[in-house]
C-alpha positions in Angstrom: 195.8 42.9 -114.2 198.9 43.8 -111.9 198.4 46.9 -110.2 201.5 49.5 -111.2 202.5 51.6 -107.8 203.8 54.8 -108.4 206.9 55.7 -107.2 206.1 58.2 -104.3 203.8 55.4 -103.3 206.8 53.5 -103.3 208.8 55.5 -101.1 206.0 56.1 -98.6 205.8 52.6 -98.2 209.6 52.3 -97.5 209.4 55.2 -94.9 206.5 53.2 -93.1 208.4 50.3 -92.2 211.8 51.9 -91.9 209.4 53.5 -88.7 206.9 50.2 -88.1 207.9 46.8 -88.1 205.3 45.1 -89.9 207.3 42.3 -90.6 206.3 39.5 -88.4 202.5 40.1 -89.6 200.7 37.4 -91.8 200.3 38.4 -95.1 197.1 39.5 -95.3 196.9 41.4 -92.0 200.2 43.0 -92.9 198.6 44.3 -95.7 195.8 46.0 -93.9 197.9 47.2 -91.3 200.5 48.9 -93.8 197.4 49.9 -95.9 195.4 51.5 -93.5 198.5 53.2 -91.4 199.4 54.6 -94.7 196.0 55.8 -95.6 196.0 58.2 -91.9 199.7 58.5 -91.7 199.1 57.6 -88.4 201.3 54.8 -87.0 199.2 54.3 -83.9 196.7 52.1 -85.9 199.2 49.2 -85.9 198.4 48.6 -82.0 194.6 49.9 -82.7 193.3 47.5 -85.4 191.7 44.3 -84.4 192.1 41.5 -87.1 192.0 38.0 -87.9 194.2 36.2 -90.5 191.8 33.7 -91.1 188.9 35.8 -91.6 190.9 38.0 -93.9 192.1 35.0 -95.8 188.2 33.7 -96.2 187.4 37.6 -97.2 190.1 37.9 -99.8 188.7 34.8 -101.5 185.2 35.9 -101.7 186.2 39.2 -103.1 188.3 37.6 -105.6 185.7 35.3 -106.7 182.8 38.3 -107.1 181.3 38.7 -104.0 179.5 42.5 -103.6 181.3 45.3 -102.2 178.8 47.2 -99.7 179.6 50.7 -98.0 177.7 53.0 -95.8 178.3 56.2 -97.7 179.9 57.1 -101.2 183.1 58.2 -100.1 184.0 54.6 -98.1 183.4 53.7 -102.2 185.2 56.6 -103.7 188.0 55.7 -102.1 187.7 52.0 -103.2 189.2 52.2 -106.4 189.3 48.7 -108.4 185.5 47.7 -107.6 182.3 48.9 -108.1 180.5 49.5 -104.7 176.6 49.2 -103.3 175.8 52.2 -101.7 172.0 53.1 -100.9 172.3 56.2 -98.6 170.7 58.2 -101.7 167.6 56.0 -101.2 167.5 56.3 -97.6 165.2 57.9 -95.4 165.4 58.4 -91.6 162.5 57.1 -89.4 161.7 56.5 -85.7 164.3 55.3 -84.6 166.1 55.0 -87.8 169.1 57.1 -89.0 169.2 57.1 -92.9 172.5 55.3 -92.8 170.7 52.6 -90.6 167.9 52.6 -93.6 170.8 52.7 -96.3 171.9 49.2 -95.1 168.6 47.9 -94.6 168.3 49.0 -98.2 171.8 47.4 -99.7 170.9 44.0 -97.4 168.2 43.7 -99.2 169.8 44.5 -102.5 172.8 42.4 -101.9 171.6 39.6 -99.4 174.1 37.3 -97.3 177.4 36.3 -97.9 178.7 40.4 -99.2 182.2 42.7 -98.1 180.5 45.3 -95.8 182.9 48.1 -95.4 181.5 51.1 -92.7 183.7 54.1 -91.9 181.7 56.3 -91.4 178.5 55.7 -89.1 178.0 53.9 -86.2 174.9 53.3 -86.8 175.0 51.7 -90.1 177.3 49.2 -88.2 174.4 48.8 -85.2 172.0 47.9 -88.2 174.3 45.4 -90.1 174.7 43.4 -86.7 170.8 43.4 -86.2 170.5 41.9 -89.5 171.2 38.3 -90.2 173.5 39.6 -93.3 176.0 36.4 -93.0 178.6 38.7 -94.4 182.0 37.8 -95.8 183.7 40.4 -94.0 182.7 43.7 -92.0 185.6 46.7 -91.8 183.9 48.3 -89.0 185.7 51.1 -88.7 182.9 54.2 -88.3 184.6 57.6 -86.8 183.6 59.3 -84.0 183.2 60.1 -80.5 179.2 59.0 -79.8 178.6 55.2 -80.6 181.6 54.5 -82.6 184.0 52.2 -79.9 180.4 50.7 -78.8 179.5 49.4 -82.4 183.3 48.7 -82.9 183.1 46.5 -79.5 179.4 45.5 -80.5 181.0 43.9 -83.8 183.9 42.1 -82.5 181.2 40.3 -79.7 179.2 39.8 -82.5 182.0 36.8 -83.7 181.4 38.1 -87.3 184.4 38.0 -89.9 185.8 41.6 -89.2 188.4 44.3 -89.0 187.6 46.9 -86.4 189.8 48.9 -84.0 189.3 49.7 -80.4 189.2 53.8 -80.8 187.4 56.4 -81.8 189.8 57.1 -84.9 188.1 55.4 -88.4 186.9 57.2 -91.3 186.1 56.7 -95.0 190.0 56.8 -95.9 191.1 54.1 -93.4 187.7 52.0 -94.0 188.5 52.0 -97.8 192.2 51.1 -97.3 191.3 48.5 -95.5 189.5 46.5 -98.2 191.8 47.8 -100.6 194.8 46.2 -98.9 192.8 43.2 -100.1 192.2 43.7 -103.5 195.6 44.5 -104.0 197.2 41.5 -102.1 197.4 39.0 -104.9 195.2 35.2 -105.2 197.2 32.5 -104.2 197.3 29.3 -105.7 195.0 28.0 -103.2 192.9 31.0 -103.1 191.5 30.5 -106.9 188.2 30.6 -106.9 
């Protein structure tokens, strides 16, 4: 099913790179990078975002052929809007040592197992958990907000060698997170994508 893009989407998008030159970008990281700069209308994530073409490639095809869509807190999946999402904060409980977004993704891990689309905007933590875990993910958007542990689990992730899109600042949310992985559902298969 095409995806139909209404026209002030349209026009955004042609105001974006009449101010950002996306066009010497792969594919798939141009997408995340127009995506997610159009979620915040903040230009400065083109420079911010870490990502890997390969990895994304390898992601896209996983999502595309069925592979679980997990995010720290209902609003990452609100905001993804052509998938259904794993989300087990509700469950959650904090602990010793445990936030209850730490507990959430203990909780969806063990749901989900390895091999998933982990998508974290909004807690550092929940991305300190994930990397403790041996989750063999797809893909991790590791983009939690904040000022206290969010550029350490952000570095943390990218040391960590897992598939990933991260960026090096404090900026991140639920809206960019969810952009993210939505620049890849909407990016179509390629030929020698099909699964």
């Amino acid at each position: 099913m095409n995806r139909v893009v209404h026209p002030i989407e349209q026009e955004s998008y042609r105001r974006l790179r009449a101010r950002l030159d996306t066009s010497h970008l792969p594919p798939l990281t141009r997408a995340v990078v127009e995506r997610v700069v159009h979620s915040a209308a903040d230009l400065d994530y083109a420079t911010d975002l870490v990502t890997d073409e390969h990895d994304l490639v390898r992601a896209h095809a996983a999502l595309h052929a069925g592979a679980p869509v997990v995010v720290d807190v209902e609003m990452v999946g609100a905001g993804i809007t052509r998938r259904e999402t794993v989300c087990r904060l509700k469950d959650a409980v904090a602990g010793p040592g445990l936030t209850r977004s730490a507990h959430g993704v203990r909780l969806a891990y063990e749901q989900v197992g390895p091999g998933a689309l982990w998508v974290i905007g909004n807690a550092p933590t929940a991305l300190e958990e994930l990397l403790a875990l041996d989750a063999s993910p797809a893909l991790v958007v590791g983009l939690p907000v904040g000022f206290v542990g969010a550029v350490e689990s952000k570095e943390a992730l990218r040391a960590s060698g897992l598939p990933a899109v991260s960026n090096v600042s404090e900026k991140g949310g639920s809206a960019v997170a969810a952009a993210a992985l939505n620049a890849l559902l909407y990016h179509p298969i390629s030929p020698k994508e099909t699964p």
